[in-house]
C-alpha positions, 0 to 999 in steps of 0.5 A: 764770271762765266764758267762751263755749264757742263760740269754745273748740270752733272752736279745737279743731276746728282743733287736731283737724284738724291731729292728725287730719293728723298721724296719717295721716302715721304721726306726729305731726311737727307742731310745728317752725316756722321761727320757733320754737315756735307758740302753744299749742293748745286743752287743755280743749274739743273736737270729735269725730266719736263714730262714728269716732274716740275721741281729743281733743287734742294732745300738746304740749311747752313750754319751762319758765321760770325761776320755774315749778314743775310745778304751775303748768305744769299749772294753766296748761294745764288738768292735774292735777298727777299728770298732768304729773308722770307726763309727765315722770318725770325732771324735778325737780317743783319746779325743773324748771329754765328751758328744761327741755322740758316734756311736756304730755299734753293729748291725750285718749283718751275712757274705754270709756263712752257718750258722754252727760253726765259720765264720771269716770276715777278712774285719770286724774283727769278729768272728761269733760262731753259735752253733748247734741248735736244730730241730726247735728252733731259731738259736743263734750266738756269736759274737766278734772282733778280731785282725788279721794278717798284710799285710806282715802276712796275716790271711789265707782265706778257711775252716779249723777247730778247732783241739785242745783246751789248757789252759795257753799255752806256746808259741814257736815263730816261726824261722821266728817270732824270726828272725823279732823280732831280726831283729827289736832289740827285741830278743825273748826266744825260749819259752815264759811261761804262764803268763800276759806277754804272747802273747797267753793270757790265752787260745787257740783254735789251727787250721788245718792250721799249726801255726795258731789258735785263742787265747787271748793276752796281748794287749787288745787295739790290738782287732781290728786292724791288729797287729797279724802273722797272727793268730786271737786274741782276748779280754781276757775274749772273749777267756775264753767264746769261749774255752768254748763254742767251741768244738774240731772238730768244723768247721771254715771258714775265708771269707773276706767279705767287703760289707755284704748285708742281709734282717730284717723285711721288710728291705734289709741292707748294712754293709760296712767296710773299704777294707783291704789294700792289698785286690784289687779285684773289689769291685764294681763289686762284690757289684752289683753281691751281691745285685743282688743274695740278691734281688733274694734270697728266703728272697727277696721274703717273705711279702712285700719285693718284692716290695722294692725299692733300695736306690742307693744314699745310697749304694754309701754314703755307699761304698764310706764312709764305716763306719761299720753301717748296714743301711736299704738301701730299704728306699728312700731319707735316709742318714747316718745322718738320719738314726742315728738321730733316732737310739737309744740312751743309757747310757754310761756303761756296757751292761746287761751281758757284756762278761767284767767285767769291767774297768782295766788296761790293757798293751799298748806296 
């Protein structure tokens, strides 16, 4: 569903600017009115200073109701479903149960790429659209998760770019799409037309590399998970937003970036995802050359941040658990646990401008 970004971007700058509070504090201990929870804040568009800081958003924490599962939690506040379910590890997926505290990791470290067009992290499933910003005004990011493609489909890494845009498509599954589908007992037709059945959704963003794009889909609870041949899907109103907003030419590039380090405030982050399960590089040496090149960065050295300190518990905690919270790793003796008793707490419904409507049925199977 599209819907102006303006108002989007005013809400988020608000929401920034209460984070930015919080980290200058040494915490995030935003979230406890005297009326109980508060509305949510802003989870899919923001506004950021690009020479300073590289995080988005707010960790927030719900309360789940009786009848929701995760997934739809996720879908509510813009997630995927692995996402949410790395958030909170001990919380049954589909019975989370009524007034189970639900972690919702809608803050964002921005992947170590420019800050131009699409950037995709595979190990994230997010998308990251920065549009063009004008000389001197605050940059702006979207952002939205995806499906991506299986182990035996892999999404493709590198740079490419969007090269055609088209509505309603019909889709003409691949020779060797049809033979799996076939293989499996689940024959395909050569071409399968527009329509709720279709595996495109209702639009489409076509790559450089061929067979491969970024479309909508007819199994919404897919976002989030690796379920795709390995082009990108997302929710249906997500789609409608970005077909929109993206033009044809606009560069594209897919990182797959599991440990994502960035600078707010006074504060140095973490944000670590689950390894996808064919990726076997060393992350640990990764991760030290990572925090090494953020901690000599030119962000390392504006106001107090050179005089930080590294909490290396937490980073353990962190990449031996990862749970796609972005935590401040520059505050000594901070656990997870701590740092989400003091995040803030907000009421179980739509945020202001949510890219979704709202509650429907949607195809499972």
């Amino acid at each position: 569903m599209n819907r102006p970004v303006a108002a989007s971007i005013h809400y988020a700058v608000a929401v920034g600017l209460l984070s930015i509070l919080a980290s200058l504090s040494g915490c995030q201990s935003l979230g406890f009115s005297k009326s109980g929870p508060v509305a949510p804040m802003a989870t899919d568009a923001f506004e950021f200073d690009p020479a300073r800081d590289d995080v988005v958003g707010t960790v927030q924490i719900i309360q789940a109701r009786e009848e929701d599962t995760l997934s739809d939690i996720a879908r509510r506040f813009n997630l995927g479903y692995e996402e949410i379910v790395s958030a909170n590890p001990d919380v049954d997926p589909w019975l989370p149960r009524a007034g189970t505290e639900i972690v919702l990791p809608t803050q964002f470290v921005l992947p170590d790429a420019p800050r131009e067009g699409i950037v995709i992290n595979l190990a994230a499933m997010r998308l990251f659209y920065f549009p063009p910003a004008q000389a001197g005004a605050t940059q702006r990011v979207i952002t939205h998760p995806l499906g991506i493609g299986r182990v035996e489909w892999k999404t493709p890494e590198g740079k490419t770019k969007i090269v055609s845009k088209k509505a309603a498509p019909s889709w003409i599954p691949t020779a060797s799409i049809r033979k799996e589908h076939a293989a499996n007992g689940d024959p395909l037709p050569a071409k399968v037309p527009p329509g709720p059945d279709n595996p495109l959704g209702t639009h489409v963003l076509k790559l450089g590399w061929q067979n491969y794009s970024i479309h909508g889909t007819d199994k919404p609870p897919s976002i989030g998970l690796r379920g795709s041949h390995g082009c990108l899907r997302m929710y249906p109103e997500d789609i409608v937003r970005i077909y929109d907003l993206v033009p044809v030419g606009t560069p594209v590039r897919v990182v797959n970036q599991p440990q994502l380090f960035g600078w707010r405030g006074r504060a140095l982050y973490l944000q670590s995802y689950p390894v996808l399960e064919d990726d076997k590089r060393k992350h640990d040496v990764l991760m030290n050359k990572q925090l090494t090149a953020a901690m000599q960065s030119p962000k390392a050295k504006l106001d107090a941040r050179p005089h930080m300190k590294i909490n290396q518990v937490l980073i353990d905690e962190m990449t031996t658990h990862p749970r796609a919270i972005a935590i401040p790793i520059s505050q000594q003796k901070l656990t997870t646990q701590d740092y989400l008793s003091q995040v803030l707490r907000v009421q179980n419904q739509l945020p202001l401008n949510a890219s979704w409507a709202g509650e429907v049925a949607t195809k499972t199977d």
